[in-house]
Every structure is written in C-alpha cells, then in structure tokens.
C-alpha positions as CSV (number, residue, x, y, z in Angstrom):
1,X,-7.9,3.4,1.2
2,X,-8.4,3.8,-2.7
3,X,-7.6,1.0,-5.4
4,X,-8.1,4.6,-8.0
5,X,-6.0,7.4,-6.3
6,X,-3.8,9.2,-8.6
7,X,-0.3,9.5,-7.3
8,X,2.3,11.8,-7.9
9,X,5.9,11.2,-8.1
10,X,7.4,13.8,-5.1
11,X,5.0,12.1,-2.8
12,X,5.7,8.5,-3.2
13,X,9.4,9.3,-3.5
14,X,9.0,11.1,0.0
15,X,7.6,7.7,1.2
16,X,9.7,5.6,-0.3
17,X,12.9,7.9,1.4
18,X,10.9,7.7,4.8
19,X,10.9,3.7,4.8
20,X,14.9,3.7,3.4
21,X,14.1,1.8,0.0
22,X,16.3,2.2,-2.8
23,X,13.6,2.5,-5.1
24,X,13.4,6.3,-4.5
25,X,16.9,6.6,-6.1
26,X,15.0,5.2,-9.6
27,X,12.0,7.5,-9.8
28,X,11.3,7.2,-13.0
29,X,11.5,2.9,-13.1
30,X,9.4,3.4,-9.6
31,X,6.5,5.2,-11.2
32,X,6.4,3.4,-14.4
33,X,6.3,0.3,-12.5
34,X,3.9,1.7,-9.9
35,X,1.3,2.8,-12.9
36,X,1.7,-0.7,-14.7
37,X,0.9,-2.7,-12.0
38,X,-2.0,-5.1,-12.0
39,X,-3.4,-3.0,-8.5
40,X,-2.0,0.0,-6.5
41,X,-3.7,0.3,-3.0
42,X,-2.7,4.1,-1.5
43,X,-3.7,4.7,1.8
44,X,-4.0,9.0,2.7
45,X,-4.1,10.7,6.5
46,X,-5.6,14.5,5.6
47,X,-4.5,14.1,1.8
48,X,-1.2,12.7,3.1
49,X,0.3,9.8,1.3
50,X,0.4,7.7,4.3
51,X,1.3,4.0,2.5
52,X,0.6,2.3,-0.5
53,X,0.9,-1.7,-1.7
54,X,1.0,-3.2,-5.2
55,X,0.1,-6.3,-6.3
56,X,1.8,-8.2,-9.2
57,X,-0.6,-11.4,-10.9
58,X,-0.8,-13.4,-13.4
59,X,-5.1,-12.9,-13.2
60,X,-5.7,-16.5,-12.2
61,X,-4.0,-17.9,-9.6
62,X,-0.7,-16.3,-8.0
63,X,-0.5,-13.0,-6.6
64,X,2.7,-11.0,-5.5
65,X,3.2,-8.0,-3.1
66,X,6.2,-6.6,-3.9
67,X,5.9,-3.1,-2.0
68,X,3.9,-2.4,1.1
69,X,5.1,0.6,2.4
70,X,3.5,2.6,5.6
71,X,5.0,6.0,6.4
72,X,6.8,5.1,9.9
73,X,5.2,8.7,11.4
74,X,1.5,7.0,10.5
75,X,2.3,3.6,11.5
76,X,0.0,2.6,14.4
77,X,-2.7,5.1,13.0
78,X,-5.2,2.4,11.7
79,X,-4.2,4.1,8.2
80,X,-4.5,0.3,6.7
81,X,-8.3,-0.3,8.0
C-alpha cells in the first residue's frame, strides 16, 4: 500500500469500470478530484492497480471516504494488508 503512488488515468478508469462506478464516464473530474484530495491510498498486485481509497478532511476533526474501490479479480487477495 502507498499513500505516494503516482496514478495514471487508463488504470484507475479500468478500476473504476471493473467495480461499475459512474465515475469512469467523468475522467477528467475523477482524476482532478483523485489528485486534490487530502490522501489517496492505492493498493498494487505485480504493478497492478489492485484498489485505491481517498479520504476527504477538514485537518482536524471529520474525515470522509468517499471511494474505496478493490478490483473484484483481487478481492480476497489480502491486497488491503
């Protein structure tokens, strides 16, 4: 799991299509929103995007998860230890 991977847009839209979220249809919103957020947890099997989360906070108090997305063909993998 990294907190500094670099992502790129074909993969996350390829996970974002796996897990049927409408995002994907809105890359360029998703990826502008994915590099502004306040963290971006990606999670890789062999180099593979395999999920990713976001968090959302006001740096204080509340967090927010809005996305936490695990590729369904790694899911049961341990790809979120």
């Amino acid at each position: 799991m990294s907190l500094a991977d670099p992502i790129e847009e074909d993969e996350v839209i390829r996970l974002y299509r796996a897990n049927g979220w409408s995002s994907a249809e809105k890359p360029v919103q998703l990826m502008a929103a994915l590099r502004n957020l306040h963290a971006l947890v990606t999670a890789r099997i062999g180099g593979e995007l395999a999920g990713l989360g976001n968090a959302i906070s006001d740096g204080h108090l509340d967090v927010y998860f809005p996305h936490m997305l695990v590729h369904p063909r790694t899911r049961g993998r341990a790809s979120g230890a």
